[in-house]
Backbone bond lengths (Angstrom), bond angles and torsions (degrees), N, CA, C in turn:
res aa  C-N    CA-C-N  psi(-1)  N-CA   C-N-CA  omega(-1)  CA-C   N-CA-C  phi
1 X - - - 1.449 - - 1.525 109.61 -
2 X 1.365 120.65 152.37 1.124 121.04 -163.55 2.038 103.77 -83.39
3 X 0.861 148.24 -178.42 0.991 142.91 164.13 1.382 132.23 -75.37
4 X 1.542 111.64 -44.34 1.549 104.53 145.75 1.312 137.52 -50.96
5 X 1.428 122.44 -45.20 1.348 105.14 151.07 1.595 132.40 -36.01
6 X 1.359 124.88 -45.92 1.304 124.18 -157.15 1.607 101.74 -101.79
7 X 1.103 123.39 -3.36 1.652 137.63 137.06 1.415 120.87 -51.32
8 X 1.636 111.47 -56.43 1.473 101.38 164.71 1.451 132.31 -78.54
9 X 0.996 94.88 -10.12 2.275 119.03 -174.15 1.571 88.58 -62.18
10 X 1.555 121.46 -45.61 1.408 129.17 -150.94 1.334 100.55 -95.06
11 X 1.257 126.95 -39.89 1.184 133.98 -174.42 1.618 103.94 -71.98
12 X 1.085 117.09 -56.89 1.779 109.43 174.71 1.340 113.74 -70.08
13 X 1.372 119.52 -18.68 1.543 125.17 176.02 2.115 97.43 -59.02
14 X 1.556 116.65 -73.90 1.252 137.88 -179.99 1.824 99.62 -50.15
15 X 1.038 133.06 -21.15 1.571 135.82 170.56 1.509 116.98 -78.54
16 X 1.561 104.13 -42.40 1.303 98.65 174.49 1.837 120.70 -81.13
17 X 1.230 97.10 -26.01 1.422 106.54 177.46 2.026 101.35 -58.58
18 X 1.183 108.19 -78.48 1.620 91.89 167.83 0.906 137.75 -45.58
19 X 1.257 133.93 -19.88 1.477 148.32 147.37 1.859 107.67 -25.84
20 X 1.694 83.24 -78.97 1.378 100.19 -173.86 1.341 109.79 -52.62
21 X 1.098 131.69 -24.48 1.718 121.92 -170.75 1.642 127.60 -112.91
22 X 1.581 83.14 13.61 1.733 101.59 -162.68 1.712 71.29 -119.66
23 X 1.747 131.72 65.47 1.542 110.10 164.42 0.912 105.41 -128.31
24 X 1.488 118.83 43.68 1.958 114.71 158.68 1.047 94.77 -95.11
25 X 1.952 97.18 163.34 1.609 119.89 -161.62 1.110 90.26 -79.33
26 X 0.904 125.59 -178.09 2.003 145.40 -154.27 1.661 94.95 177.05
27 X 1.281 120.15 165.44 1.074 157.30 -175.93 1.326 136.23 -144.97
28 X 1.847 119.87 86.59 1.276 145.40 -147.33 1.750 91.67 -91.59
29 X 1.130 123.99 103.29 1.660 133.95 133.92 1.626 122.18 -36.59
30 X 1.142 143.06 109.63 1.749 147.78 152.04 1.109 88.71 -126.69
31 X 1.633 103.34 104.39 1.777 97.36 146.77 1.566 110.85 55.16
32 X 1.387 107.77 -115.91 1.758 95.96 -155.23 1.646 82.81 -108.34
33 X 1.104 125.43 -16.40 1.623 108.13 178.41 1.776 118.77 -86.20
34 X 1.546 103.95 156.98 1.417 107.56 -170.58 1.425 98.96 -129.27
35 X 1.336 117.31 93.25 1.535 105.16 165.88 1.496 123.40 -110.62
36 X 1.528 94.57 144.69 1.966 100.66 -177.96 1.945 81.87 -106.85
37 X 1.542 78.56 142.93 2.004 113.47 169.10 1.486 101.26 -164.23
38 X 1.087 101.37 175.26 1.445 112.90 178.22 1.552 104.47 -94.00
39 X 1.547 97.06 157.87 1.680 101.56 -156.56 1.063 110.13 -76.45
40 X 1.414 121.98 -15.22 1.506 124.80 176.00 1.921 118.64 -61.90
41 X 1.709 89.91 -36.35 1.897 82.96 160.47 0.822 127.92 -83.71
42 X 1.528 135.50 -4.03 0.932 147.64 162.06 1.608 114.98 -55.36
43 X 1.609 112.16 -61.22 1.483 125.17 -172.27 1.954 94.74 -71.25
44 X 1.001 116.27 -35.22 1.783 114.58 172.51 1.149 103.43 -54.56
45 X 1.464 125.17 -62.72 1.732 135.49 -169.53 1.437 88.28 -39.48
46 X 1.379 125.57 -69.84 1.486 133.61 -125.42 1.684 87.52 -98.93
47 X 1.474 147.00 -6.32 1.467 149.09 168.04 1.182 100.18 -89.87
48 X 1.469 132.14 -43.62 1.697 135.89 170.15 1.487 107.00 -47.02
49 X 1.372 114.92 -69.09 1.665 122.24 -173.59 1.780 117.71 -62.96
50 X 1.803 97.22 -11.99 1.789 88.14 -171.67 2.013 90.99 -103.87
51 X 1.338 103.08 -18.36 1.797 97.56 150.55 1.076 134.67 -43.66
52 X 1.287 108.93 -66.72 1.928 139.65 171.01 1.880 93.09 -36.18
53 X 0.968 96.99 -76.75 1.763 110.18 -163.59 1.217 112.26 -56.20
54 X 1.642 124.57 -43.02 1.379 117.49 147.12 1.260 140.84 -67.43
55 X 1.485 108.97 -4.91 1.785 90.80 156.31 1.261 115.77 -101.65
56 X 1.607 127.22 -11.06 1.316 132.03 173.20 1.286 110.19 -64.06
57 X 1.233 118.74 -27.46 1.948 128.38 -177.43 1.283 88.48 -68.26
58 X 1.785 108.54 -53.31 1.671 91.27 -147.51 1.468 111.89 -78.65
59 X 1.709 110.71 -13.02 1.469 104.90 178.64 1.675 133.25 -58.43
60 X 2.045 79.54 -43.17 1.633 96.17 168.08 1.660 137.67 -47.75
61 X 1.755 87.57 -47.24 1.505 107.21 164.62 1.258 114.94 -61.32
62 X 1.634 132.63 -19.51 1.253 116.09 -175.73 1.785 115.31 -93.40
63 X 1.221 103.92 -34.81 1.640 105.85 170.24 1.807 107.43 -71.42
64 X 1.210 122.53 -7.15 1.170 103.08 -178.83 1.883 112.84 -94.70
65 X 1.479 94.89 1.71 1.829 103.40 -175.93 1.564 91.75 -84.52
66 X 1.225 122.70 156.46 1.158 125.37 153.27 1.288 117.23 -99.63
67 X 1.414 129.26 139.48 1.299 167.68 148.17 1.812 99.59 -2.33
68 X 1.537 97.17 -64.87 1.604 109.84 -164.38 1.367 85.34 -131.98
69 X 1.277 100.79 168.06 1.575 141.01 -168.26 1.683 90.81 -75.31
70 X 1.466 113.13 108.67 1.357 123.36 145.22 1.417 144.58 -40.99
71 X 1.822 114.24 114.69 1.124 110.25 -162.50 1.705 114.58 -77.77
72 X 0.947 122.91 145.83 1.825 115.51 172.62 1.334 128.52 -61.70
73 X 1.175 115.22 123.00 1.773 93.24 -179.48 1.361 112.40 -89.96
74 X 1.248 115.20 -173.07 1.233 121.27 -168.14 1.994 147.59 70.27
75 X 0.872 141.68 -159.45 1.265 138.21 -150.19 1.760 89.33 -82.24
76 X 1.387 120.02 -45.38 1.757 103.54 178.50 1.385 105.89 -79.82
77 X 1.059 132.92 27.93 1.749 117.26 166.69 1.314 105.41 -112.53
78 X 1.226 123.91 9.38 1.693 117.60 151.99 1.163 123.95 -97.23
79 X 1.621 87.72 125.83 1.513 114.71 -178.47 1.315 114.94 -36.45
80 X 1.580 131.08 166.19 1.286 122.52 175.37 2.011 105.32 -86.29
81 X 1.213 97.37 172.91 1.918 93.29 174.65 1.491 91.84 -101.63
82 X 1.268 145.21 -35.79 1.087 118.68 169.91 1.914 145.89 -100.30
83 X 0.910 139.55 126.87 1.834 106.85 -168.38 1.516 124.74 -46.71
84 X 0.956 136.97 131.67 1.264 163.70 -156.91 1.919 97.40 -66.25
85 X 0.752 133.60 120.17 1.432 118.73 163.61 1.244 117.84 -126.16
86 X 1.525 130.06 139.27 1.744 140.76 156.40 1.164 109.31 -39.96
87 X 1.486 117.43 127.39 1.565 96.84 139.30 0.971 150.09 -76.73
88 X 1.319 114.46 168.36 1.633 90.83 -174.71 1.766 112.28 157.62
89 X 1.226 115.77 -168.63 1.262 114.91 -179.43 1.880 116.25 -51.22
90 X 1.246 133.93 130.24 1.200 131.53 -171.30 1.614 101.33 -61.16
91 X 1.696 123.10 178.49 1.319 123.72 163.76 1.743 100.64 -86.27
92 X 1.046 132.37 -29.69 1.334 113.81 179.09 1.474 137.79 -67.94
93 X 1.449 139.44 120.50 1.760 130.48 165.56 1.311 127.11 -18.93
94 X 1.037 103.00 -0.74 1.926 94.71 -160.45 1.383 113.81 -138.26
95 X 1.278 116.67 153.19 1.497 116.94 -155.04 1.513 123.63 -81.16
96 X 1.446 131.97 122.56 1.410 137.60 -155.73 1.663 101.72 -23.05
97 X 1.517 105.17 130.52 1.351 97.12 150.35 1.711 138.88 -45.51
98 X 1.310 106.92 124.39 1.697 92.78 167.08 1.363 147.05 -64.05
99 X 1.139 149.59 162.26 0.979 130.28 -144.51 2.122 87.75 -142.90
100 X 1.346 100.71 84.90 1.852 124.59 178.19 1.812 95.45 -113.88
């Protein structure tokens, strides 16, 4: 088995075990309602909703990355009109023209 698998094997193994031992009734407060369940639906309810919210984060976060490298706006994001050149040694062999 690959190792991620047997990371999650253990991890739902150690989930159900608290599950199982967290099954006295409890008594959930919202506002004007009072409900008794056992605490284990309780800890499900509250692992369901922190699911939900983490993939809704992560969806948001993903349309808000861009794809490609963002261009700049404004007065430095125009290109130059001419190519840019180094100075420096000419492309030709032979020694600067004189200047007679």
């Amino acid at each position: 088995m690959k190792a991620k698998t047997v990371v999650i094997l253990i991890l739902v193994v150690i989930f159900t075990i608290v599950l199982i031992q967290n099954s006295g009734l409890v008594e959930f407060q919202m506002l004007f309602w009072h409900i008794y369940a056992p605490l284990f639906f309780l800890v499900l309810g509250v692992f369901a909703v922190g699911l939900i919210i983490g993939y809704l984060v992560a969806k948001v976060d993903r349309k808000k990355k861009p794809k490609t490298a963002a261009v700049p706006a404004g007065p430095e994001a125009k290109t130059p009109s001419a190519p840019v050149t180094k100075p420096g040694p000419s492309a030709s062999s032979g020694p600067p023209p004189s200047m007679s």
